[in-house]
N, C-alpha and C positions, 0 to 999 in steps of 0.2 A: 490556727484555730478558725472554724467555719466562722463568718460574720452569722449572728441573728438578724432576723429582719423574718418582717408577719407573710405569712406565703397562704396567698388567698387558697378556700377550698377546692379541692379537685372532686372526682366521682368517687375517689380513692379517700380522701377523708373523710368524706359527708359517709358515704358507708360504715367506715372507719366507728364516728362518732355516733352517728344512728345506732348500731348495735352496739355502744359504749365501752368499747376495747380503748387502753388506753395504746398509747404510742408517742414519740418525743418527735420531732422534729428537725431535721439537718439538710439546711440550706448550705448549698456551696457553688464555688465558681465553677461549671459544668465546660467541659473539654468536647469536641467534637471527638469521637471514637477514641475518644480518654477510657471507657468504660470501668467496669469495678476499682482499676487500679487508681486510677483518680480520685473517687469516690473515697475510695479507706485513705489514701494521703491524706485529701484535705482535712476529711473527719479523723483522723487521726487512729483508726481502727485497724483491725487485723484485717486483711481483704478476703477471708476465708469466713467471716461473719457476715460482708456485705452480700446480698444474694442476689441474681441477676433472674430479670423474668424473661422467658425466652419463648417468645408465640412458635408454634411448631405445626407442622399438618402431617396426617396419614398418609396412605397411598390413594385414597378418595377424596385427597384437598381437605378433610374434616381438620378444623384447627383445635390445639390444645396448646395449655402451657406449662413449661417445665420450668421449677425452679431448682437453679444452681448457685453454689458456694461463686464465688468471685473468680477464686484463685483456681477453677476446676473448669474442666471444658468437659460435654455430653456426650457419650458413648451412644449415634442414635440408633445403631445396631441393639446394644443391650436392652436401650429402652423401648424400642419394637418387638422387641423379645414379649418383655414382663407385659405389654401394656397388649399383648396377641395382636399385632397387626406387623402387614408385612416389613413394610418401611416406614421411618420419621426420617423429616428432613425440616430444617428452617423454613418459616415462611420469608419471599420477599418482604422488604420493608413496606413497599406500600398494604401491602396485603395481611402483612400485621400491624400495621395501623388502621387498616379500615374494620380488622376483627376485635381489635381492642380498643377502640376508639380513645389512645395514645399515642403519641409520635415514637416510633424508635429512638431511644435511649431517655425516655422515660416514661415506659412501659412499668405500670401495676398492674400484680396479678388482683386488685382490689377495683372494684367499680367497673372492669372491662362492659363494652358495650355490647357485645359475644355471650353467652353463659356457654364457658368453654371447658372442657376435663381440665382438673388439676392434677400435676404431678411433682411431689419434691424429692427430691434426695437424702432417703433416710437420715442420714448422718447431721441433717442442717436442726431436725429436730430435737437433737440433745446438746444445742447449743440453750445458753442462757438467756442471750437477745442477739435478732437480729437485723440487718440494717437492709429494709427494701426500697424499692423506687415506690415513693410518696403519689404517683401521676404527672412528672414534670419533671423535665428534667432538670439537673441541678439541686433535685429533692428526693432528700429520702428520709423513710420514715423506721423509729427504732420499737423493735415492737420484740412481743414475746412469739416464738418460733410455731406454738400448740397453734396460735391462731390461725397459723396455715391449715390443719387438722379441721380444728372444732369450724371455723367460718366458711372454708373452703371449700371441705374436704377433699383437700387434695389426699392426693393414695403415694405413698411412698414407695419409691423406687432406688436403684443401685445401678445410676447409670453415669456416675461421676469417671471420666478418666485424668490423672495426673496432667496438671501444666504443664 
């Protein structure tokens, strides 16, 4: 069971709490490229709930982010397709931490310091809750999935391929 303990605010919660979306809180012992699967052990969750945000650029360096299922890796063929641009590819890490002014592996799509296109993966939206990075790693925040939609608006996409 995750230990509780108060986790000062990030740009990710003060957002969060600003537009008065509730959300729960899940502090846990963060693993160096532990990623999702970490994350849902400790929290005790299905790692197909937990969502991973993934800063990404065009073929013109323009950065965006894609949110994905834990347990899914990003088709960025498909999602160059749907989103009309030639190619996606990951951004290096420094270069999405300087876009989202978060360190890699604990990247929120909430409070970026970027206003960058959002993209999720249709399918995370018909989930009941889901568990994103809070802005820190080791933190993630349990929230309702619309909020991606209504605060975001991220545009959903079909670009999950099989673990």
């Amino acid at each position: 069971m995750a230990k509780k303990e108060h986790i000062s605010e990030t740009p990710a919660t003060q957002l969060l709490r600003r537009q008065g979306i509730a959300f729960s809180e899940h502090p846990y012992e963060y693993e160096e490229h532990g990623g999702t699967a970490v994350s849902a052990r400790e929290l005790g969750v299905d790692e197909h709930h937990v969502i991973k945000t993934l800063v990404m650029q065009d073929e013109a360096a323009k950065p965006l982010v894609v949110l994905m299922h834990g347990d899914r890796k990003v088709s960025t063929k498909n999602l160059a397709r749907q989103i009309g641009c030639k190619s996606v590819e990951p951004c290096k890490p420094e270069v999405a931490n300087r876009h989202s002014g978060y360190l890699v592996g604990g990247t929120s799509p909430f409070g970026t310091k970027k206003n960058m296109p959002v993209y999720v993966e249709e399918s995370i939206l018909a989930l009941d809750k889901i568990y994103i990075n809070g802005g820190r790693r080791g933190y993630l925040v349990g929230i309702d999935p619309r909020v991606l939609t209504a605060l975001l608006n991220a545009k959903p996409v079909h670009c999950a391929l099989q673990e």
